[in-house]
N, CA, C and O atoms as CSV, one atom per row, in Angstrom:
chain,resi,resn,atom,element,x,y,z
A,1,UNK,N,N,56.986,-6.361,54.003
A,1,UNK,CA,C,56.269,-5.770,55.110
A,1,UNK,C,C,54.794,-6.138,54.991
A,1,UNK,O,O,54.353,-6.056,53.845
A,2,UNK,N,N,53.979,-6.508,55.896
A,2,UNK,CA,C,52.755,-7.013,56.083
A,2,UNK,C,C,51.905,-5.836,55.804
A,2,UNK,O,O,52.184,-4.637,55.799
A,3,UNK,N,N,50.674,-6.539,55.547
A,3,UNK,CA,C,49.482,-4.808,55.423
A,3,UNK,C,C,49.490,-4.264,56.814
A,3,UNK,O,O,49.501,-3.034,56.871
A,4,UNK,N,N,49.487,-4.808,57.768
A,4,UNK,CA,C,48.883,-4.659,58.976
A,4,UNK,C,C,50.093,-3.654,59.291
A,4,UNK,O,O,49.945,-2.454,59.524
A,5,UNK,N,N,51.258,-4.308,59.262
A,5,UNK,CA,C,52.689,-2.981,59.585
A,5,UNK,C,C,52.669,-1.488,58.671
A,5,UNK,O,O,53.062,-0.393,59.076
A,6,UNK,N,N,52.080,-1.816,57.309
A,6,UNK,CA,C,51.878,-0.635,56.494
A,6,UNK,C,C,51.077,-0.102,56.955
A,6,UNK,O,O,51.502,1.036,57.156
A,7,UNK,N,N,49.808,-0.208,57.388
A,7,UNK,CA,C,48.788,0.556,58.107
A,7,UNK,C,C,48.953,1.571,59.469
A,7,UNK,O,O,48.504,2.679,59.764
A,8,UNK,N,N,49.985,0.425,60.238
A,8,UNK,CA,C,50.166,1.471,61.326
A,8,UNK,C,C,51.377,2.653,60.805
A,8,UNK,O,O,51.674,3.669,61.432
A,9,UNK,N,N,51.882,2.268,59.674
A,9,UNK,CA,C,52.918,3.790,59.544
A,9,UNK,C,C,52.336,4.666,58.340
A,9,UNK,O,O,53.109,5.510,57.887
A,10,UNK,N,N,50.973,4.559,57.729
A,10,UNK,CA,C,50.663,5.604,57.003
A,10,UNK,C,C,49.066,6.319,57.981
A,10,UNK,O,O,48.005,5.838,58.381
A,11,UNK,N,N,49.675,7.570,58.006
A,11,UNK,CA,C,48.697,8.536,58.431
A,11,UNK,C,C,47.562,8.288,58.184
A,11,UNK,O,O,47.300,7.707,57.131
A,12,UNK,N,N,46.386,8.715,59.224
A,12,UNK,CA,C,45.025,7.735,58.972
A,12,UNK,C,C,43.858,9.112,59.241
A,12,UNK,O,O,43.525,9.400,60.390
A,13,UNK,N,N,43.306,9.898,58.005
A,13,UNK,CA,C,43.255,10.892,57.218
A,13,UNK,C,C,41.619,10.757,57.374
A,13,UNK,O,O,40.952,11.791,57.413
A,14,UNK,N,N,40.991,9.483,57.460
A,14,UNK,CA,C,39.484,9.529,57.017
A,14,UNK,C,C,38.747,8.976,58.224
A,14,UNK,O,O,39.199,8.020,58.853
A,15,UNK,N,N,37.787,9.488,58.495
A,15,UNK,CA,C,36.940,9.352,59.678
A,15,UNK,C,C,35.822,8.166,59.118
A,15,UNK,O,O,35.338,7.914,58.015
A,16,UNK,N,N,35.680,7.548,60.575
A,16,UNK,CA,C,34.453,6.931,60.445
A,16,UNK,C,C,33.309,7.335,61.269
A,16,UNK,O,O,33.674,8.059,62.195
A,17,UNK,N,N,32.418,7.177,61.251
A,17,UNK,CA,C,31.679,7.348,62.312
A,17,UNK,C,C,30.348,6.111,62.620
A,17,UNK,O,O,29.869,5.454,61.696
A,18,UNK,N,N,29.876,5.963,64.136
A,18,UNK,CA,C,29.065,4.965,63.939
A,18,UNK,C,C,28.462,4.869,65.646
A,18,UNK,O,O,29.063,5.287,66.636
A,19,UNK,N,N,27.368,4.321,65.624
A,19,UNK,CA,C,26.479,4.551,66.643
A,19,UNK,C,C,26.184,3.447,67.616
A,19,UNK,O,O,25.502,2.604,67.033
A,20,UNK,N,N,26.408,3.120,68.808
A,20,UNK,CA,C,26.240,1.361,69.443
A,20,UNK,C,C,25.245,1.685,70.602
A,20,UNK,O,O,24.943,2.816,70.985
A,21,UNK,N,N,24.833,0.616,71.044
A,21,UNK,CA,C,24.042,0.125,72.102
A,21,UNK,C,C,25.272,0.397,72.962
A,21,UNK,O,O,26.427,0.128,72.632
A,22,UNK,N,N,24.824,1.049,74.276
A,22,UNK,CA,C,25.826,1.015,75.765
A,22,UNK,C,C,25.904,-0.468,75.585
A,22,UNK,O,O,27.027,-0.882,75.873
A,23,UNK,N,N,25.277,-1.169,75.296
A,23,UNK,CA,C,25.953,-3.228,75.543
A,23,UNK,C,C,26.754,-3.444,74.542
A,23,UNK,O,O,27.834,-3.967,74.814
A,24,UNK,N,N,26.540,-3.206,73.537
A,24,UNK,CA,C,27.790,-3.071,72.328
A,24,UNK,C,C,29.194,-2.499,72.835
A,24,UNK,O,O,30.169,-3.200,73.106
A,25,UNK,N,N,29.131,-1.111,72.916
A,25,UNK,CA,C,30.292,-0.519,73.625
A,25,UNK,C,C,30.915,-1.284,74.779
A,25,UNK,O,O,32.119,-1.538,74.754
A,26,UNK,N,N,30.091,-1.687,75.855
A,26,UNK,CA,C,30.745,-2.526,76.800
A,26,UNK,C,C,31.293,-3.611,76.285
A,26,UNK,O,O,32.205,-4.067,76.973
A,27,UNK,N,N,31.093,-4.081,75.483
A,27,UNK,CA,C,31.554,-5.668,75.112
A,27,UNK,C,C,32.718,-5.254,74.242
A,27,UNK,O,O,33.674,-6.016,74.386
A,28,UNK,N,N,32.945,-4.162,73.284
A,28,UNK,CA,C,33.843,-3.796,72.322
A,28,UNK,C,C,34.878,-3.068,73.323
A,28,UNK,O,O,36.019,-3.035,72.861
A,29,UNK,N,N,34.744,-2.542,74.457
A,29,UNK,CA,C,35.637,-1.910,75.337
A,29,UNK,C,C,36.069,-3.321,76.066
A,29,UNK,O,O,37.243,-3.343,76.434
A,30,UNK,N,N,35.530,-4.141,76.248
A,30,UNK,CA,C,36.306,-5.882,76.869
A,30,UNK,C,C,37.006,-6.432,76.195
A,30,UNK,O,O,38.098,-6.735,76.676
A,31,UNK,N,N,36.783,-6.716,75.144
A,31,UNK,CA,C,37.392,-6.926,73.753
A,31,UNK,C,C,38.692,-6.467,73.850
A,31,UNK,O,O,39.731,-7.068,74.122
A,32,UNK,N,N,38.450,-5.192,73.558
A,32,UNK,CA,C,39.718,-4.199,73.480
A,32,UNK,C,C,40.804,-4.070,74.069
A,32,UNK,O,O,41.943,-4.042,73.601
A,33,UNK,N,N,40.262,-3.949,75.662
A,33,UNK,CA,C,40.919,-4.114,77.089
A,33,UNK,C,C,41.758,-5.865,76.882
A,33,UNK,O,O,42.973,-6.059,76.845
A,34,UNK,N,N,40.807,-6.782,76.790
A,34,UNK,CA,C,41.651,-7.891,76.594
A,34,UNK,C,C,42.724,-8.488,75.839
A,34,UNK,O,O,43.457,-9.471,75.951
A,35,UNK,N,N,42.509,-7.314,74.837
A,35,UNK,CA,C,43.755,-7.629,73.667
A,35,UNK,C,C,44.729,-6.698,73.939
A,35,UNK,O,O,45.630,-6.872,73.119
A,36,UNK,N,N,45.063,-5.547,74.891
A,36,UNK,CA,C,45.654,-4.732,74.993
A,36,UNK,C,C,45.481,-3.788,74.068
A,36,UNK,O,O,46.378,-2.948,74.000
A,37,UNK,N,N,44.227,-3.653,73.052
A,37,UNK,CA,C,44.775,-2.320,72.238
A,37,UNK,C,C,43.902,-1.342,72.649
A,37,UNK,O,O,43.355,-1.246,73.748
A,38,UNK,N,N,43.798,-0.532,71.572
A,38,UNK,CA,C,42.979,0.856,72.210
A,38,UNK,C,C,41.306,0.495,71.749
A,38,UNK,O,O,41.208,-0.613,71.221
A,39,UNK,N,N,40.132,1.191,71.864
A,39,UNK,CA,C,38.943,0.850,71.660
A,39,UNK,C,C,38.980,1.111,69.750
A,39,UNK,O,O,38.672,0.113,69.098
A,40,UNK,N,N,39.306,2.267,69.037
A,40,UNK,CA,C,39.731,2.332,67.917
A,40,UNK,C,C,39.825,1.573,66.851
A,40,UNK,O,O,39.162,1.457,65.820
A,41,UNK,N,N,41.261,0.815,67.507
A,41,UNK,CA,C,42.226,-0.153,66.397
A,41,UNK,C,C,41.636,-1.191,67.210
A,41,UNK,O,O,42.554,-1.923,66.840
A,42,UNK,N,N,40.936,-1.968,68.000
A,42,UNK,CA,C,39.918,-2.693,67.485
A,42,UNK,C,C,39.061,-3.259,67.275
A,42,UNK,O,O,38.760,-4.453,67.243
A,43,UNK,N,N,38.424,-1.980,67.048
A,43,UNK,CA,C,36.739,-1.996,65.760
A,43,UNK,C,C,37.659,-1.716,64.780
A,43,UNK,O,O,37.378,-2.491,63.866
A,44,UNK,N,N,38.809,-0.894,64.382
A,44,UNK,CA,C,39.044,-0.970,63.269
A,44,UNK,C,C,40.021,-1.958,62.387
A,44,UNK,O,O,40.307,-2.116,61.200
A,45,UNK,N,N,40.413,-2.608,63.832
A,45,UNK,CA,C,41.086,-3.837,62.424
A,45,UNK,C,C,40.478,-5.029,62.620
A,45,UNK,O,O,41.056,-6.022,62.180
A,46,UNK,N,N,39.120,-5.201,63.356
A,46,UNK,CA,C,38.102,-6.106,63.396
A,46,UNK,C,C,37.393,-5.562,62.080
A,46,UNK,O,O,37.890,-6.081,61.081
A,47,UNK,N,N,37.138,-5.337,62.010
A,47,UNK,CA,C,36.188,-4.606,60.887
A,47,UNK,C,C,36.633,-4.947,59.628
A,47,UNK,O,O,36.042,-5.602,58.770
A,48,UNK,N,N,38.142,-4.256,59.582
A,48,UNK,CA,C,39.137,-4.309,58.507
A,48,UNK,C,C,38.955,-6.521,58.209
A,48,UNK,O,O,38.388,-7.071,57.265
A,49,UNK,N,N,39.355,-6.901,58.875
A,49,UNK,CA,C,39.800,-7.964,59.045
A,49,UNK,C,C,38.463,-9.145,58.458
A,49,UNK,O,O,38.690,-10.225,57.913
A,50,UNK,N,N,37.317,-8.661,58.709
A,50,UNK,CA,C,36.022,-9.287,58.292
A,50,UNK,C,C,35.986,-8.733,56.915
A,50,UNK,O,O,35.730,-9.381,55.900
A,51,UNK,N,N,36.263,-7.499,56.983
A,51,UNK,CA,C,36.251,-7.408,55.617
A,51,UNK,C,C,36.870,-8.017,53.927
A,51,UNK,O,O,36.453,-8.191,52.782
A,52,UNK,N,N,38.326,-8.185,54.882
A,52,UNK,CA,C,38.904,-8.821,54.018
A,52,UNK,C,C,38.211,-10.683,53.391
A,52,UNK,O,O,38.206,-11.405,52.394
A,53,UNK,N,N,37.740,-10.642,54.793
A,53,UNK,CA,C,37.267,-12.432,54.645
A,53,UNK,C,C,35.942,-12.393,53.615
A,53,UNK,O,O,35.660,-13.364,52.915
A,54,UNK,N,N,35.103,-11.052,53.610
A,54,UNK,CA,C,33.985,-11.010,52.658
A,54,UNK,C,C,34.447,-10.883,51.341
A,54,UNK,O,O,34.127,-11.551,50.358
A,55,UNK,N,N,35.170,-10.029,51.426
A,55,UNK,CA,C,36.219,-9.818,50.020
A,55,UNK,C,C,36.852,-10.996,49.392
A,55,UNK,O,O,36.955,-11.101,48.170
A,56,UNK,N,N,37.250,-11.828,50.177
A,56,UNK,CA,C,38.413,-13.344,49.806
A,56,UNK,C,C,37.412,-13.960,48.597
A,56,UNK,O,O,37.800,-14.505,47.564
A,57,UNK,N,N,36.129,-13.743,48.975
A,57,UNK,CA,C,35.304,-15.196,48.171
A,57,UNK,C,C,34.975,-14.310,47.055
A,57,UNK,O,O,34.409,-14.972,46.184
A,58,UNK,N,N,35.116,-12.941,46.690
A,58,UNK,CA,C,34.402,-12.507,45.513
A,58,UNK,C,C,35.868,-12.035,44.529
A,58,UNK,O,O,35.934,-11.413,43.469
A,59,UNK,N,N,36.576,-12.428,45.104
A,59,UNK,CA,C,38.248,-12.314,44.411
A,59,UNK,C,C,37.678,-12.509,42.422
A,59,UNK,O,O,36.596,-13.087,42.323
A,60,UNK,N,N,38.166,-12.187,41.383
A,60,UNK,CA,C,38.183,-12.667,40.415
A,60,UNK,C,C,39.406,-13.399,40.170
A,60,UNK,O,O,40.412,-12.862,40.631
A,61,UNK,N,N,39.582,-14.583,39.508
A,61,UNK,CA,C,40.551,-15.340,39.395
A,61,UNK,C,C,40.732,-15.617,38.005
A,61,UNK,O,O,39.710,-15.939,37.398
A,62,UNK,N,N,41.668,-15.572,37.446
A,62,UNK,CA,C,41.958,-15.795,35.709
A,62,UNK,C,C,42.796,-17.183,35.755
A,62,UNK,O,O,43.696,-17.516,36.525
A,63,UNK,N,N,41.962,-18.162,34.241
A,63,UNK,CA,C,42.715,-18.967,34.416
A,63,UNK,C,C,42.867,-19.378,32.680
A,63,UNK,O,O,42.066,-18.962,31.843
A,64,UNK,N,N,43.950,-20.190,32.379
A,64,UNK,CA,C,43.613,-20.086,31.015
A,64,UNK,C,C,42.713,-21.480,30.451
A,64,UNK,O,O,42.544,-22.495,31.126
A,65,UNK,N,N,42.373,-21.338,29.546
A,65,UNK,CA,C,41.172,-22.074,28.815
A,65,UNK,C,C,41.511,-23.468,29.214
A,65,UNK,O,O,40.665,-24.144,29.799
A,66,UNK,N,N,43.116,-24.116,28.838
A,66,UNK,CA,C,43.003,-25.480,29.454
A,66,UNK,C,C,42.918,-25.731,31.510
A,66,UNK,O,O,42.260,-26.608,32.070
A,67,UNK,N,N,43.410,-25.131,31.903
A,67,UNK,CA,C,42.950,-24.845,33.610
A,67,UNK,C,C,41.769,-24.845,33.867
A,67,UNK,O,O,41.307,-25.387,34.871
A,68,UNK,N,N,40.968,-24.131,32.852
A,68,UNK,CA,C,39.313,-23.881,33.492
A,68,UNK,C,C,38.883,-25.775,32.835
A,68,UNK,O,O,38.558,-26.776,33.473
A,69,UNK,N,N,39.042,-25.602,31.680
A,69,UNK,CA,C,38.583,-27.306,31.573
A,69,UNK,C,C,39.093,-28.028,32.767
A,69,UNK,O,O,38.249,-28.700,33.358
A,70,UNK,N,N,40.448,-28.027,33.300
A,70,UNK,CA,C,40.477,-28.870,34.154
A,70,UNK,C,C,39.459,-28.845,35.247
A,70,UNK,O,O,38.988,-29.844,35.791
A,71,UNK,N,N,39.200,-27.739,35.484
A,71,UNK,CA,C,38.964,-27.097,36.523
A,71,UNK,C,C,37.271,-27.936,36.740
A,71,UNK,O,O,36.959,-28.788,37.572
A,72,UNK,N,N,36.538,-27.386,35.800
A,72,UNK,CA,C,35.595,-28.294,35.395
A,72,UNK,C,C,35.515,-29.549,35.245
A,72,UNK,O,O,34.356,-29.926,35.416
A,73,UNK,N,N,36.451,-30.637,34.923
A,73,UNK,CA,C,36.484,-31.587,34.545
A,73,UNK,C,C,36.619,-32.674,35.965
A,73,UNK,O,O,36.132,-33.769,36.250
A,74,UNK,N,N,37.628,-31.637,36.699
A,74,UNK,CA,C,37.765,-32.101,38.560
A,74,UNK,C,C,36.159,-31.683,39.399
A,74,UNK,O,O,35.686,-32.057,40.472
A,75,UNK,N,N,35.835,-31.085,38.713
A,75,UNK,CA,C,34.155,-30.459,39.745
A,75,UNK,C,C,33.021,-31.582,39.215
A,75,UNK,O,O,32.035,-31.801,39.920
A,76,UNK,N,N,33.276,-32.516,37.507
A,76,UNK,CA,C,32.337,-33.481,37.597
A,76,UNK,C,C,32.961,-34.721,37.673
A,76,UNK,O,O,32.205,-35.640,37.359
A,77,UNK,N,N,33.997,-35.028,37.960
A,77,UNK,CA,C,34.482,-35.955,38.720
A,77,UNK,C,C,33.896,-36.683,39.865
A,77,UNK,O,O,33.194,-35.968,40.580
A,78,UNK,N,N,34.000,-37.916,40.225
A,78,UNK,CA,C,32.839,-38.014,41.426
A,78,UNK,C,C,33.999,-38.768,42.407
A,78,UNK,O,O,34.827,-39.639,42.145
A,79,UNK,N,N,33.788,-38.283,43.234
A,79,UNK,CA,C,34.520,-38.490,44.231
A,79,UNK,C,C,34.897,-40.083,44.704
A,79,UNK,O,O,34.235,-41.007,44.233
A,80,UNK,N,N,36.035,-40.354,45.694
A,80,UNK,CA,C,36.873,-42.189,45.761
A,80,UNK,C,C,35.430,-41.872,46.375
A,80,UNK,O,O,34.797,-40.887,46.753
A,81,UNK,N,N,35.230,-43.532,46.242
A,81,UNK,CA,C,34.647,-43.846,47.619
A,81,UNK,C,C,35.397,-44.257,48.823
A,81,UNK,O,O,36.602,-44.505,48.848
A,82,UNK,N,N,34.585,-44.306,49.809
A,82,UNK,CA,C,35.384,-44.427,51.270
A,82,UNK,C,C,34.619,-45.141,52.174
A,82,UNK,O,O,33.420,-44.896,52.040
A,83,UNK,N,N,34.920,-46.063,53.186
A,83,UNK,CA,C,33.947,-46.674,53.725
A,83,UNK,C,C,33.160,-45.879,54.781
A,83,UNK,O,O,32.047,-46.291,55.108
A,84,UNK,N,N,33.738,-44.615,55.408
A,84,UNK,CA,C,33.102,-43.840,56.024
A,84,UNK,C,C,32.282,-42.742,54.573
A,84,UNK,O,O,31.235,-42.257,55.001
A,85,UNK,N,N,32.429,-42.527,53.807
A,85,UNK,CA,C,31.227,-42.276,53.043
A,85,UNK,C,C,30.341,-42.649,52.735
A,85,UNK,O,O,29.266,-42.091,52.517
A,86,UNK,N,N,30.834,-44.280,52.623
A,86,UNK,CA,C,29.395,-45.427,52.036
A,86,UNK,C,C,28.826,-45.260,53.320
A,86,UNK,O,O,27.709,-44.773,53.142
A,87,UNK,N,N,29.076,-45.449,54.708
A,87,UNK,CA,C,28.206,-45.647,55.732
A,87,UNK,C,C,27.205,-44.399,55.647
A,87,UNK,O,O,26.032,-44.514,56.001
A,88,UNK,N,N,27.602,-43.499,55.279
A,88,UNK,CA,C,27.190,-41.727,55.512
A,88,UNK,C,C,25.776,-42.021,54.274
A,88,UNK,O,O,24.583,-41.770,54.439
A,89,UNK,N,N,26.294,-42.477,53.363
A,89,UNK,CA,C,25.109,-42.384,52.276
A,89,UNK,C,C,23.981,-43.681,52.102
A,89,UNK,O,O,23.104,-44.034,51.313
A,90,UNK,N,N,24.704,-44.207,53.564
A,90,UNK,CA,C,23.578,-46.312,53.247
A,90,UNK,C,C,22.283,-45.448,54.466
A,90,UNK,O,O,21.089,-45.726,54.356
A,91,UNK,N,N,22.676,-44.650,55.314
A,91,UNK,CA,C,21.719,-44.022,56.380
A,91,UNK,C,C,20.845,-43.298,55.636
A,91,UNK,O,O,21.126,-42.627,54.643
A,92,UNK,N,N,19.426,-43.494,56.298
A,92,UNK,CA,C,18.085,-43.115,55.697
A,92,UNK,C,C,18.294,-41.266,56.244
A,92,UNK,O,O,18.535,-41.006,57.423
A,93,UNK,N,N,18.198,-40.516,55.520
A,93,UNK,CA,C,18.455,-38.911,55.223
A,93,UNK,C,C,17.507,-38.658,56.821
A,93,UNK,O,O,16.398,-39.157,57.011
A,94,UNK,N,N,18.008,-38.064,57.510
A,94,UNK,CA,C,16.917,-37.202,58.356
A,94,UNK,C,C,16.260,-36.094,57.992
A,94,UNK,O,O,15.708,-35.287,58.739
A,95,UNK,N,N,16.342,-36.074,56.688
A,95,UNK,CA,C,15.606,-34.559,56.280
A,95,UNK,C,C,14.461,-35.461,55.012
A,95,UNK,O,O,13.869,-34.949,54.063
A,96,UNK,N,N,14.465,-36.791,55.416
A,96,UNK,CA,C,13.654,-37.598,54.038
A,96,UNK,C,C,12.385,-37.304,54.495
A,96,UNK,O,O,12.225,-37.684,55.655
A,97,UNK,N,N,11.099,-36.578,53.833
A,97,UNK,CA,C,9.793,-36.911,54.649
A,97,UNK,C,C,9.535,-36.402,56.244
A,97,UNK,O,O,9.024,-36.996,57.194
A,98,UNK,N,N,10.131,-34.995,56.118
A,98,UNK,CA,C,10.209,-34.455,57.270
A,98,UNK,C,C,9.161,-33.561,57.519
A,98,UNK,O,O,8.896,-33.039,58.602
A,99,UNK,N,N,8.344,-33.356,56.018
A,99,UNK,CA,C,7.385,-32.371,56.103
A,99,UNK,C,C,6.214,-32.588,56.385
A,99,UNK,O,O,5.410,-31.657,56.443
């Protein structure tokens, strides 16, 4: 069963509360209206849903001692070359002497 199916069948116990611009509200009530759900569920599984994506990158990940060498060993690795890379790196930088 998905989180999203667990969520709608456990009782939802804790309040939020929170304050918008009438232009906020209008745009989150279009939103809402356009997806068919209620104004509620979603800010709250928009919310939920960003959250998870902020959460994804600070994950801790365990790996064991020979994995992390690899792991390292692929990060100073230098990449194939490619002829659409060589072209990318023969072009004079637009950020060279920009100041």
């Amino acid at each position: 069963m998905s989180d999203a199916a667990t969520e709608l069948r456990v009782s939802k116990s804790q309040r939020i509360n929170l304050r918008a611009t009438a232009r906020q509200e209008a745009v989150l009530r279009q939103a809402a209206e356009a997806t068919d759900r209620t104004l509620t569920d979603f800010i709250l599984s928009s919310a939920v849903e960003q959250a998870h994506r902020v959460l994804a990158d600070r994950r801790w990940f365990s790996a064991t001692d020979a994995q992390y060498e690899e792991f390292l060993r692929l990060l100073d690795e230098p990449l194939p070359s490619t002829a659409r890379f060589d072209r990318l790196f023969s072009r004079a930088s637009r950020f060279a002497d920009a100041g």
